[in-house]
TILOPA-546560 format. One record per residue (C-alpha): x, y, z; residue number from 1; residue in three letters. Coordinates in nm, 4 decimals, always signed. Example, Ala and Ser with C-alpha at 12.3 -4.5 7.8 and 13.67 -1.06 7.14 Angstrom:
% TILOPA-546560
+1.2300|-0.4500|+0.7800|1|Ala
+1.3670|-0.1060|+0.7140|2|Ser
END
This chain:
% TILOPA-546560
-12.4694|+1.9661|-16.2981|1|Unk
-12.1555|+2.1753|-16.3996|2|Unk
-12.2370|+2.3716|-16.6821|3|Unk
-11.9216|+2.3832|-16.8460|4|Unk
-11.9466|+2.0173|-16.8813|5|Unk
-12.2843|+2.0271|-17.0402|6|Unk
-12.1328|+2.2725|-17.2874|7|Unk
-11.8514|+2.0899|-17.3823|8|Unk
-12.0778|+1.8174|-17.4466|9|Unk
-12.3040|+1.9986|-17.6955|10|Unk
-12.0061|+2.1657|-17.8792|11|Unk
-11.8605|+1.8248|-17.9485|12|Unk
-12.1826|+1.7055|-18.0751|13|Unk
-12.2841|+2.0184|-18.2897|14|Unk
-11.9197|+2.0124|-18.4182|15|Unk
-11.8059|+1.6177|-18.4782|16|Unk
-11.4409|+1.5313|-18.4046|17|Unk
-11.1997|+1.3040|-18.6375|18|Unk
-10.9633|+1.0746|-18.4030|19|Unk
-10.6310|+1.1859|-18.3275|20|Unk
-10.3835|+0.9844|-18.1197|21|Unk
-10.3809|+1.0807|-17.7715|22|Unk
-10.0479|+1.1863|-17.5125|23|Unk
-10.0591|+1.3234|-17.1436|24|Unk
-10.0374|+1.6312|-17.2551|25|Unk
-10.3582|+1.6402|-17.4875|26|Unk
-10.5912|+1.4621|-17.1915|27|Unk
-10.7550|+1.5968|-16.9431|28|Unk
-10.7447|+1.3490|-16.7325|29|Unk
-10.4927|+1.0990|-16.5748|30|Unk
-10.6581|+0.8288|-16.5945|31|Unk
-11.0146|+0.6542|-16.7350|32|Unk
-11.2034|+0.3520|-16.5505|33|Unk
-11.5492|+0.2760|-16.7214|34|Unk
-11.8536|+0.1569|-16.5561|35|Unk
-12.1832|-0.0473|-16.7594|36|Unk
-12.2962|-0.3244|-16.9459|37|Unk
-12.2434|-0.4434|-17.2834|38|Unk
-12.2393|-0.1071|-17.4931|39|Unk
-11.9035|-0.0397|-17.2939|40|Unk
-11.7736|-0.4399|-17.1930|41|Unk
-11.4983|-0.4812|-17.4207|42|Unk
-11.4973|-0.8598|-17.3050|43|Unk
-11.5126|-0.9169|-16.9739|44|Unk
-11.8583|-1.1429|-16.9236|45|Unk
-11.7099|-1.3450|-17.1883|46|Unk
-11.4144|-1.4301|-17.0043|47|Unk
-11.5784|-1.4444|-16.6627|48|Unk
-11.8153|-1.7532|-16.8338|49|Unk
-11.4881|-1.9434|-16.9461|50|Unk
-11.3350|-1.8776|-16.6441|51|Unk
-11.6315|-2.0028|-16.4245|52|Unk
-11.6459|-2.3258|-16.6870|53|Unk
-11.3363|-2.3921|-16.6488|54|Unk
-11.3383|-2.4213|-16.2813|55|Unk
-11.6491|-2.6715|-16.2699|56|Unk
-11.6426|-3.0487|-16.3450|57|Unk
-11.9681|-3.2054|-16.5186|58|Unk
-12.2110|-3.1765|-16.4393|59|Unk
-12.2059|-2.8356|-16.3258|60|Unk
-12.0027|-2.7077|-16.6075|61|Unk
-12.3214|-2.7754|-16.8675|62|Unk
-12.5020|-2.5263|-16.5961|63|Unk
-12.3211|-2.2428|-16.6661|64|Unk
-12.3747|-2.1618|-17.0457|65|Unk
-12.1043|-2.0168|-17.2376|66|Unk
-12.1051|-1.6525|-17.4076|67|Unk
-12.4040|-1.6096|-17.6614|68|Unk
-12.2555|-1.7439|-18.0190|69|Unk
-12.4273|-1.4458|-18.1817|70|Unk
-12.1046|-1.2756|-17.9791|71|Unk
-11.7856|-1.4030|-18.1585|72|Unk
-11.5703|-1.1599|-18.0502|73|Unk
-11.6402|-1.2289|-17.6780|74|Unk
-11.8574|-0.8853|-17.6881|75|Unk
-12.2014|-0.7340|-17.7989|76|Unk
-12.0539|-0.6119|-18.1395|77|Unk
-11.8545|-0.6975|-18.4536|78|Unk
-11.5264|-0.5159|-18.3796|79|Unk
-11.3647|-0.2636|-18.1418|80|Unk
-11.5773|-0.0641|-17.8819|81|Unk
-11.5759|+0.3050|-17.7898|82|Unk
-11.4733|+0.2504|-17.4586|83|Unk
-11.1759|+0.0308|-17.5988|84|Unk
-11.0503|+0.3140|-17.8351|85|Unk
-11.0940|+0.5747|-17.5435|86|Unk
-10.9007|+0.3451|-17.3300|87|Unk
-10.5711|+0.2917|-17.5816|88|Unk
-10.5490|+0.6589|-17.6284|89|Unk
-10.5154|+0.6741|-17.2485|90|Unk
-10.2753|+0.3228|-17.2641|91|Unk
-10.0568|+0.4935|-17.5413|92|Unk
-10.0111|+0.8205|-17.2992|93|Unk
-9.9211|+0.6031|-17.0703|94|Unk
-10.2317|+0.6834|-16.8440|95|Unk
-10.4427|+0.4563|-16.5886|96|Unk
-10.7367|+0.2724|-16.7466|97|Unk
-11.0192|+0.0060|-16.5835|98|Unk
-11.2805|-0.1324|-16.7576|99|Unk
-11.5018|-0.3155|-16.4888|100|Unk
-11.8305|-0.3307|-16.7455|101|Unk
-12.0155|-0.6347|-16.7573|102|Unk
-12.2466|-0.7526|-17.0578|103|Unk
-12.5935|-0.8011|-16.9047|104|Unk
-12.5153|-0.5813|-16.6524|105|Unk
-12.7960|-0.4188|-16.4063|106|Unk
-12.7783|-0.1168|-16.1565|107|Unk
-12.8948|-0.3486|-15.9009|108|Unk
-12.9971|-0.5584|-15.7018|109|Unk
-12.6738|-0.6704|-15.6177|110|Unk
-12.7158|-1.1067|-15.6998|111|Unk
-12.5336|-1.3874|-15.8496|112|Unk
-12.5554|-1.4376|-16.1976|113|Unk
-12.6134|-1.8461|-16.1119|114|Unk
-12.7678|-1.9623|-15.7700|115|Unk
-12.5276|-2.2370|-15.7591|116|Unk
-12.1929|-1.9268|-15.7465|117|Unk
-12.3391|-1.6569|-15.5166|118|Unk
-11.9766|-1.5050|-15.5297|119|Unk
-12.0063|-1.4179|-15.8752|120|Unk
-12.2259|-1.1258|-15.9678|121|Unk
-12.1417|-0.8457|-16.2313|122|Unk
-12.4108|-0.5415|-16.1695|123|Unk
-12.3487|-0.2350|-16.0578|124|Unk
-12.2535|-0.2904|-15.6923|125|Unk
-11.9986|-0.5394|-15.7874|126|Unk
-11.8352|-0.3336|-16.0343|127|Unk
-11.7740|-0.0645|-15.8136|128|Unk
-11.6626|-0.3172|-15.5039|129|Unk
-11.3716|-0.4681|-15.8413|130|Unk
-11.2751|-0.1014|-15.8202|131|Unk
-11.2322|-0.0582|-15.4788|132|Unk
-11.0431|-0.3608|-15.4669|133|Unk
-10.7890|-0.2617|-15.7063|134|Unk
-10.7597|+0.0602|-15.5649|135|Unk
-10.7177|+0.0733|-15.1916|136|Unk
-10.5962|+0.3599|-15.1482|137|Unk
-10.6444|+0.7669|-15.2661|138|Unk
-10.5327|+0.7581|-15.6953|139|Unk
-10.3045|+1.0655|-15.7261|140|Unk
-10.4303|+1.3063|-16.0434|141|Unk
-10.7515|+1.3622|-16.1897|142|Unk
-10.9383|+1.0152|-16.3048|143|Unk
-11.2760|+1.0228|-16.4511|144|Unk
-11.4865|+0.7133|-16.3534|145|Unk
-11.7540|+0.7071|-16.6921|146|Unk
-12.0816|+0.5449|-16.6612|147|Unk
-12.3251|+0.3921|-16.9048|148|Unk
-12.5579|+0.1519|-16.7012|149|Unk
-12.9563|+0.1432|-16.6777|150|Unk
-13.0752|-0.0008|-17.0319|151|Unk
-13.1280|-0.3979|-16.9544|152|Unk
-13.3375|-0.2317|-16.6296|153|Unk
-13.4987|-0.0078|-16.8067|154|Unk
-13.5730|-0.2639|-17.1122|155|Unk
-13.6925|-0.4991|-16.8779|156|Unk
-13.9323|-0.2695|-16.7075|157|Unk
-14.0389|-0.1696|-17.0386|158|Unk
-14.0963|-0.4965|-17.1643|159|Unk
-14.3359|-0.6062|-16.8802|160|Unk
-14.5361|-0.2747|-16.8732|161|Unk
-14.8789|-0.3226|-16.9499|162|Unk
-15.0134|-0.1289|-17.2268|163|Unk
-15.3333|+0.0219|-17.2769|164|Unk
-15.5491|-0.0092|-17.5937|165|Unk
-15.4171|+0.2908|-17.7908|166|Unk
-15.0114|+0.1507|-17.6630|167|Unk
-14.9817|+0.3401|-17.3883|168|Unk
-14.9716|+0.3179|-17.0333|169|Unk
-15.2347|+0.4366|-16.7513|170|Unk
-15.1621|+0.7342|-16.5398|171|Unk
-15.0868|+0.5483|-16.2242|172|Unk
-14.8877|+0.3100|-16.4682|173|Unk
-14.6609|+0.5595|-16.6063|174|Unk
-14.6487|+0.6826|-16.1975|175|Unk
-14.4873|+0.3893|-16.1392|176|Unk
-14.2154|+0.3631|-16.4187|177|Unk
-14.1219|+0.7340|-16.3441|178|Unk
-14.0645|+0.6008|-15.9425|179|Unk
-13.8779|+0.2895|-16.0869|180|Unk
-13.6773|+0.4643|-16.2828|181|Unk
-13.5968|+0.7379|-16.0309|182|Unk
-13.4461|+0.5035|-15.8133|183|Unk
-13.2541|+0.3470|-16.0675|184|Unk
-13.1238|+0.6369|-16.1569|185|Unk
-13.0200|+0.7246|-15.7868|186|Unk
-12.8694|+0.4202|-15.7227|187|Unk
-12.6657|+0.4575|-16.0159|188|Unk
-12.5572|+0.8480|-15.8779|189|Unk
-12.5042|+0.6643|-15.5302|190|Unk
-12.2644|+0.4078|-15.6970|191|Unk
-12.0490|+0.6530|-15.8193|192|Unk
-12.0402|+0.8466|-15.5026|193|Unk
-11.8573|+0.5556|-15.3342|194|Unk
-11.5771|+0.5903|-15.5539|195|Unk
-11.5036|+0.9183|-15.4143|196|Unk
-11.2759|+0.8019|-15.1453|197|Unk
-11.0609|+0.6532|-15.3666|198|Unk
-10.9938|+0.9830|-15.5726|199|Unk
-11.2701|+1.0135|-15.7941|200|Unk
-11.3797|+1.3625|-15.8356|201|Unk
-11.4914|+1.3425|-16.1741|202|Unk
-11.7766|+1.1196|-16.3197|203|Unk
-11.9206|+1.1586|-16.6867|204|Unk
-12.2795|+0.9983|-16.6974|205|Unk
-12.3873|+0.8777|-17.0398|206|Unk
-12.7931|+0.9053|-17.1219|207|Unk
-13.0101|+0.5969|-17.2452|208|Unk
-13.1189|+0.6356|-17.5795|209|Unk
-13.4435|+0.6703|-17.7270|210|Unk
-13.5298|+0.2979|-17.7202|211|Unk
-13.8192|+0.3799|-17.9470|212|Unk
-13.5730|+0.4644|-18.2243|213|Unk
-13.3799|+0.1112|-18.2288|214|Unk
-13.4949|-0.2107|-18.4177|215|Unk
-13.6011|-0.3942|-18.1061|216|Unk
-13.9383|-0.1202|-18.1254|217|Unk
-13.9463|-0.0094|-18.4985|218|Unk
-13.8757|-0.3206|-18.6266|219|Unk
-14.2230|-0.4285|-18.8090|220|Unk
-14.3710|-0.7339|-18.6340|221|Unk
-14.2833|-1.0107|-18.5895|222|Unk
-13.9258|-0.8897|-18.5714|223|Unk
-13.9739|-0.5776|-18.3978|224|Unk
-14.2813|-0.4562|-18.1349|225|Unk
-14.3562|-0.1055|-18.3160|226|Unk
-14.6461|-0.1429|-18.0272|227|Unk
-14.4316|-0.0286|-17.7196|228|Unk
-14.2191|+0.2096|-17.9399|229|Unk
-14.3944|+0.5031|-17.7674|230|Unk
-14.3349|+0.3583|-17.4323|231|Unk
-13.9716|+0.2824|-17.4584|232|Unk
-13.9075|+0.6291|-17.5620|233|Unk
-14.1091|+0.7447|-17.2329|234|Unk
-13.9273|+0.4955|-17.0089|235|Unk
-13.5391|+0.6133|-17.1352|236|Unk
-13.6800|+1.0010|-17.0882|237|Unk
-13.8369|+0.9274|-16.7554|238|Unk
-13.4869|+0.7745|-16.6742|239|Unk
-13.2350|+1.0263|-16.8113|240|Unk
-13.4587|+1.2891|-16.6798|241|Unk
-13.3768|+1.1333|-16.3076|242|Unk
-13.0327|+1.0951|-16.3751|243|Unk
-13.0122|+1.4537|-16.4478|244|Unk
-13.1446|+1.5572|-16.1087|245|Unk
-12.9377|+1.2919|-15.9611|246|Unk
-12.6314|+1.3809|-16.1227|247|Unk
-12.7319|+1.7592|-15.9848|248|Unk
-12.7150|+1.6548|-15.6399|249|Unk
-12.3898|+1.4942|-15.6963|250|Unk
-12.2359|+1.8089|-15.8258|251|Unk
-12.3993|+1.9990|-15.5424|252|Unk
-12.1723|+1.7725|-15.3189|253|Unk
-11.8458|+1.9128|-15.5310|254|Unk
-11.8056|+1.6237|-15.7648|255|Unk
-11.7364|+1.7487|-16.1084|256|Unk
-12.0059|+1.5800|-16.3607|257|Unk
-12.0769|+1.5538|-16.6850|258|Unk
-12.4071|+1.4194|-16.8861|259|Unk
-12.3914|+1.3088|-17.2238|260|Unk
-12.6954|+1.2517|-17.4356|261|Unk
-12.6308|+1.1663|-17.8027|262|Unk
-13.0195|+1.1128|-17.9277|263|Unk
-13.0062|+1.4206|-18.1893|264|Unk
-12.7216|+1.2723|-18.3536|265|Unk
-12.8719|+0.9767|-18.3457|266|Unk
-13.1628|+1.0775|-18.5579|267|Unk
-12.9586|+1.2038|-18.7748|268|Unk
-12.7939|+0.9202|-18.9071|269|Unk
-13.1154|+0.7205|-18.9140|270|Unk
-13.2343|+0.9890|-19.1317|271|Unk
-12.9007|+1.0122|-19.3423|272|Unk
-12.7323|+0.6813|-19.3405|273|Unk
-12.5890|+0.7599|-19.6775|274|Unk
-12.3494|+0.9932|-19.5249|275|Unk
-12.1804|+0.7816|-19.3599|276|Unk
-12.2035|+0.4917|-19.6388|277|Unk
-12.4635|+0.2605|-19.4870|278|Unk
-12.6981|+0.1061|-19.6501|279|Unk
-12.8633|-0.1148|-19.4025|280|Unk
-13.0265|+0.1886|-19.1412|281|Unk
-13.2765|+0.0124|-18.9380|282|Unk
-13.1492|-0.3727|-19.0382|283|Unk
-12.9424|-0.5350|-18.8100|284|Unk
-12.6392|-0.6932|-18.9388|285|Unk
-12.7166|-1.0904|-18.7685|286|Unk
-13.0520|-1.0728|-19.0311|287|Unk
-12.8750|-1.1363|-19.2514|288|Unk
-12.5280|-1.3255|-19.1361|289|Unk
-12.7800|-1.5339|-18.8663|290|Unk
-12.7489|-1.5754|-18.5029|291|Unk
-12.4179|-1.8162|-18.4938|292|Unk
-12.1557|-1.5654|-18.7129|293|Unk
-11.8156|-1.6623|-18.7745|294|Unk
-11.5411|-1.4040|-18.7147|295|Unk
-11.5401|-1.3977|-19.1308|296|Unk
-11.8734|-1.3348|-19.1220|297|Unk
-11.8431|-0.9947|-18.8886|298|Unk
-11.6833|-0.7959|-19.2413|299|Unk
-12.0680|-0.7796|-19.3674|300|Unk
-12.1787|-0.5515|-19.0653|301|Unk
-11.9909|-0.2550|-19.1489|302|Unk
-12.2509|-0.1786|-19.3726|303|Unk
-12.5449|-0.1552|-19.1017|304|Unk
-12.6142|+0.0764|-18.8130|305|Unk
-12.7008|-0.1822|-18.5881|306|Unk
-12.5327|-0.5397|-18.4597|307|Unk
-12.8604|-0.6824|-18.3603|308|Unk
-13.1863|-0.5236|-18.2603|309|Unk
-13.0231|-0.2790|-17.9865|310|Unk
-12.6352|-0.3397|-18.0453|311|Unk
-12.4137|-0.0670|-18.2475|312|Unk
-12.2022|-0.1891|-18.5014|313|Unk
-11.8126|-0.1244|-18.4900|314|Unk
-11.8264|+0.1595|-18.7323|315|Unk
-12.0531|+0.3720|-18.4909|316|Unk
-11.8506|+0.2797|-18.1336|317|Unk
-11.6111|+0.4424|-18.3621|318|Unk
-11.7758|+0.7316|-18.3912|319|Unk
-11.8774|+0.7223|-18.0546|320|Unk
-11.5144|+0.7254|-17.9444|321|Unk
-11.4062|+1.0284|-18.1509|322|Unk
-11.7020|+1.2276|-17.9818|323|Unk
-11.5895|+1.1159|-17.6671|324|Unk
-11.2336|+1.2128|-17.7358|325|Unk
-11.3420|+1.5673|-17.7596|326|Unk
-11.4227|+1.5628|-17.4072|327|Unk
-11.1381|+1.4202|-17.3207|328|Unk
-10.8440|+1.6079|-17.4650|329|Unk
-10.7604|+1.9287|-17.3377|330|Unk
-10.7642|+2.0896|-17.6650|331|Unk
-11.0247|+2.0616|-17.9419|332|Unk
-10.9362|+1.7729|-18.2213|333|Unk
-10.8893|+1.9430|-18.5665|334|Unk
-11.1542|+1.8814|-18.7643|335|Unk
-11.0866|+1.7625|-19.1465|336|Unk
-11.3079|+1.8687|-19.4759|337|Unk
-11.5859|+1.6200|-19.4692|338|Unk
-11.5017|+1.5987|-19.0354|339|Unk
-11.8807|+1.7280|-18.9875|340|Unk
-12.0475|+1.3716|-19.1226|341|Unk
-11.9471|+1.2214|-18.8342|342|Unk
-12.1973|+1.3817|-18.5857|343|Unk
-12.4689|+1.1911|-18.8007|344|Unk
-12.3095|+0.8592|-18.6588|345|Unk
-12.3172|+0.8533|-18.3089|346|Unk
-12.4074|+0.5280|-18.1324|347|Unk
-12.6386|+0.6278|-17.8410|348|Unk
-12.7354|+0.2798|-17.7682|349|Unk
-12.7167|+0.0931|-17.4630|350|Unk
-12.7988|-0.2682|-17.3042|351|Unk
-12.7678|-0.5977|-17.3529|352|Unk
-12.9788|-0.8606|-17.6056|353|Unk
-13.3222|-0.8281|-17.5308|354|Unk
-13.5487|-0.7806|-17.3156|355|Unk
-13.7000|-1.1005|-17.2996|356|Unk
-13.3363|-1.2560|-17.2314|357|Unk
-13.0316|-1.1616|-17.1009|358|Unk
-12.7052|-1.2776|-17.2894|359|Unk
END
């Protein structure tokens, strides 16, 4: 791991940034390409489904099912994303950008999304193969290739874990999530390696959250399953702990790497959601617009934490993106007054829907 990195990281989150519009001369890098599911898709699944629809005749059409209607937008949130924002301030520099994130994306294995259309997948593998095919050759400058991937894995692991009588899991139990998520966790380190030959030499790896801090596990039953709160939390840990070795050996190789982890702040504005004028901490905005929103309805969400029981509303991607653009510019952001409330916002949340389905 390089150490300035990690530094850099922790300054921008004990600090908070305010946005600031970007040139070529504020970035550090030349370019962006982004790599994950739907915390960072700014639409792409979406348009894959239509596209796929479009190409099929009934019957086979009514197989493929269109983009969750919980989704208006075409994406797993009611407005903008971080990864969007980042990727206009690069745009309006006139810098490369990529987004090859997929909602419901997994590390692996590498399969179709539909039996009947092996040649369309979105995990990991493919992403990184959509790269390599729009890039044959060496990029010139300094790209950074940013990854967020690991949560619908990890939720899914987490999900079918069985739990012992007091909610937790048995020694050889928790054995095997720490193995399962150390390969996931390599895999993902792996992924990124391949992009290497086509001029990658710097990768930024974003942490899971604590799952046990989002409303899909501190939700009250029936909405929630408080039960496996204490295990989510284990199974992100076990995970980002992984990725941190992982991410190590990388750097060992002379990558240069970076590992975010936004958890503290995240606390923070669940304990504080005044400060940043929300009154709705733990409630997710579809409670109370319901599962089939129209665009119209999407206005009522800035006013809640969360888009759905894992999903960050607008308001915090936003956040997200200013604490990513201190990374990312050269020079520290100036900071306003009341710039400080922002670190209490940060959206640390990853995957797609839930556990029990994958939108």
């Amino acid at each position: 791991m390089n150490n300035l990195h990690r530094l850099a990281v922790a300054a921008g989150l004990a600090l908070g940034v305010a946005s600031a519009p970007a040139d070529a001369g504020t970035l550090r890098y030349s370019g962006i390409h982004f790599f994950g599911d739907s915390l960072t898709d700014p639409g792409n699944a979406a348009a894959l489904l239509e596209g796929v629809r479009a190409s099929l005749s009934p019957p086979l059409r009514d197989l493929v099912p269109p983009f969750p209607p919980a989704f208006p937008l075409g994406k797993a949130s009611d407005g903008p994303l971080w990864s969007e924002r980042i990727a206009a301030d690069f745009a309006a520099a006139g810098l490369r950008t990529g987004n090859f994130a997929f909602a419901s994306a997994q590390v692996g294995p590498d399969e179709p999304i539909f039996p009947l259309l092996p040649g369309v997948s979105i995990n990991l593998p493919s992403q990184i193969r959509r790269f390599q095919a729009a890039t044959p050759g060496p990029l010139p400058g300094n790209d950074v290739a940013v990854f967020w991937i690991g949560n619908n894995d990890m939720l899914g692991l987490i999900g079918g874990a069985g739990l012992t009588p007091d909610n937790d899991l048995s020694p050889a139990d928790r054995d095997t999530l720490a193995a399962q998520a150390a390969g996931l966790a390599g895999l993902v380190v792996d992924a990124a390696a391949l992009l290497r030959p086509h001029g990658i030499e710097d990768f930024v790896f974003l942490k899971l959250p604590d799952f046990g801090l989002i409303p899909r596990f501190n939700l009250p039953d029936p909405f929630g399953d408080p039960a496996r709160a204490g295990v989510a939390s284990l199974g992100a840990e076990l995970f980002n702990d992984a990725l941190a070795d992982a991410v190590e050996d990388l750097a060992g190789m002379g990558a240069r790497t970076a590992l975010f982890d936004f958890d503290m702040a995240l606390r923070a504005a669940l304990a504080d959601p005044a400060a940043l004028g929300v009154e709705f901490a733990g409630l997710p905005c579809l409670a109370i617009i319901g599962l089939t929103p129209s665009i119209a309805d999407l206005a009522q969400c800035s006013e809640h934490f969360f888009y759905d029981d894992i999903h960050p509303t607008a308001a915090l991607h936003a956040v997200l993106a200013d604490e990513f653009r201190r990374f990312v510019h050269v020079q520290p952001i100036p900071l306003p007054a009341a710039g400080w409330l922002l670190l209490v916002a940060v959206a640390g949340l990853g995957g797609l829907g839930r556990a029990r389905r994958r939108a």
